[in-house]
C-alpha positions as CSV (number, residue, x, y, z in Angstrom):
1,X,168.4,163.5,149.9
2,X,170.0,164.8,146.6
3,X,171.9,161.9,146.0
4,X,168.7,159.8,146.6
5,X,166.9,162.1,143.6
6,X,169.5,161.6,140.9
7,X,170.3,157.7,140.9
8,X,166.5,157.4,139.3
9,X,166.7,160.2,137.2
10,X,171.1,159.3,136.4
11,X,169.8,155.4,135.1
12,X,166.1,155.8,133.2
13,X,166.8,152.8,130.7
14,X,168.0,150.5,133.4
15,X,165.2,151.2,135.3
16,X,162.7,150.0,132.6
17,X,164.6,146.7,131.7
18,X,165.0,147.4,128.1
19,X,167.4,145.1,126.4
20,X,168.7,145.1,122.5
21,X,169.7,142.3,120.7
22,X,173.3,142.2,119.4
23,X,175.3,139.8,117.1
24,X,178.6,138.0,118.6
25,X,179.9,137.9,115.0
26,X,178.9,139.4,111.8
27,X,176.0,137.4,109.9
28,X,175.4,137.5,106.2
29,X,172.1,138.0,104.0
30,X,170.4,135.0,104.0
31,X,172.0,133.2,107.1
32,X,169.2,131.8,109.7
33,X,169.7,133.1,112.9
34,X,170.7,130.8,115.8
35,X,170.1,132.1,119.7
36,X,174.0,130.8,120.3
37,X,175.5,133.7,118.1
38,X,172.9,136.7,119.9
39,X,173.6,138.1,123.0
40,X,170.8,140.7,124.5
41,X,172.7,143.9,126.4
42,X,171.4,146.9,128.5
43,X,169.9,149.4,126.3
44,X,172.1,152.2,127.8
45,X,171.4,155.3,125.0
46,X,168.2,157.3,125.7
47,X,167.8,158.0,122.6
48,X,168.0,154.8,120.2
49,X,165.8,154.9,117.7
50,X,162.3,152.2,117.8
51,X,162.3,149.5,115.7
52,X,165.5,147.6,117.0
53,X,165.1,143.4,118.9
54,X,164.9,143.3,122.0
55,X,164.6,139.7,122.7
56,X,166.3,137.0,121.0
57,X,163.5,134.5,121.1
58,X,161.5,136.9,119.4
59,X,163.9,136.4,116.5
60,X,165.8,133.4,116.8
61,X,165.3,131.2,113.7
62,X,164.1,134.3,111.2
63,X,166.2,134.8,108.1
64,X,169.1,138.0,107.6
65,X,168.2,140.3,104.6
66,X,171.1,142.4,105.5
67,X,174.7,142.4,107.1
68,X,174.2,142.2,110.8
69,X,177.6,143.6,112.3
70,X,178.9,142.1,115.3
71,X,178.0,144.6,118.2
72,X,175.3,146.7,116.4
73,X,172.1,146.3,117.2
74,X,169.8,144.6,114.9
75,X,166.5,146.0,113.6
76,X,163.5,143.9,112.9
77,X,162.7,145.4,109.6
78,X,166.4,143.5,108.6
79,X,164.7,139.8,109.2
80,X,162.0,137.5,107.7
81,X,160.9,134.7,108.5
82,X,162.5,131.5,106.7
83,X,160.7,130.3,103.1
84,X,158.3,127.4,104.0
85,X,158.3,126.2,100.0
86,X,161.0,127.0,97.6
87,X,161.1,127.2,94.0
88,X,160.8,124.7,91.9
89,X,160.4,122.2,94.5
90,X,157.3,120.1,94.6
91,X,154.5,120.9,96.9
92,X,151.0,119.7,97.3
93,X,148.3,122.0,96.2
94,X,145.0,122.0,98.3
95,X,141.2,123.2,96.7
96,X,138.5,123.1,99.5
97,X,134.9,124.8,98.5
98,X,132.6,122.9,101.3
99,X,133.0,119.1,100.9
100,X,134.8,119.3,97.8
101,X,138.2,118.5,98.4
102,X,140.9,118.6,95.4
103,X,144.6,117.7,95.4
104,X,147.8,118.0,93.2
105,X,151.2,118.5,93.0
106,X,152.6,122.2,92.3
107,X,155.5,124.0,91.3
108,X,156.3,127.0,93.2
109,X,157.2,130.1,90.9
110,X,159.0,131.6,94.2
111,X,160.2,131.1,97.1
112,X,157.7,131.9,99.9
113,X,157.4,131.8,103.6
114,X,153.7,130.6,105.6
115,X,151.0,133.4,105.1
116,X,152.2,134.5,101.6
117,X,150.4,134.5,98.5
118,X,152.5,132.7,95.8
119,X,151.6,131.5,92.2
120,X,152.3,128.0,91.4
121,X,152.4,125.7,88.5
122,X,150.1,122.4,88.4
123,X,152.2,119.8,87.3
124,X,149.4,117.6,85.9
125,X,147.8,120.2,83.7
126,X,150.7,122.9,83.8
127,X,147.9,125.6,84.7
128,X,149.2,128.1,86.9
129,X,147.0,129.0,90.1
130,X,147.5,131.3,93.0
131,X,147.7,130.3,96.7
132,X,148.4,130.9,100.2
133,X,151.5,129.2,101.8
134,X,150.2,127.2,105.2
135,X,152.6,125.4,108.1
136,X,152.4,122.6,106.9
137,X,154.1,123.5,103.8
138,X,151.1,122.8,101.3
139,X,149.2,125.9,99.1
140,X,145.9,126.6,99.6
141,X,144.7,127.5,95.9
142,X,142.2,130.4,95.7
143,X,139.1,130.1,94.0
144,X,138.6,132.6,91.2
């Protein structure tokens, strides 16, 4: 009956199915990550610290912004997501208030990913507006 008591209590993290996310090889600032160089592995240490992936789907395709050592786990707070518009490349600027609809092409002052709020140049009047990055790669300008 002993015996029977300690396996649960020997193998806690097992138990729960928690998994970390390691690199095969190292990956550099800026690389995208790819699902073929992650492997996920058997949490094993009681006492990692929060914070770290634990599924590679959940980051597969986000963007290093540090050295991710083969072997090491790899925190979240070390990824973004990839830049949806890039600087100085043109994108379409969008102006909706009700049925008024406006479009023009824009310079983007930075490099942004969807969700962010970026300034960009109008190329036909060279006024700079502010807008919100979407998925389909266009800014939504801001009224002010």
């Amino acid at each position: 009956m002993a015996a029977t008591l300690a396996v649960p209590a020997a193998a806690p993290a097992l138990a729960e199915g928690r998994f970390a996310v390691i690199p095969k090889r190292t990956i550099y600032p800026g690389e995208q990550l790819d699902a073929s160089a992650l492997e996920e592995v058997a949490v094993t240490n009681p006492n990692i610290a929060p914070g770290y992936a634990e599924r590679i789907d959940a980051i597969d395709g986000k963007v290093t912004t540090r050295t991710l050592v083969a072997g090491r786990i790899i925190l979240v707070s070390s990824l973004r997501e990839p830049f949806a518009v890039s600087r100085g490349k043109t994108v379409r600027l969008v102006f909706r208030n009700g049925p008024l609809l406006i479009t023009a092409s824009g310079s983007p002052l930075d490099d942004a990913a969807v969700g962010d709020l970026i300034k960009v140049r109008n190329l036909d009047s060279g006024v700079i507006v502010s807008g919100t990055v979407m998925e389909d790669r266009t800014v939504h300008v801001v009224a002010k």
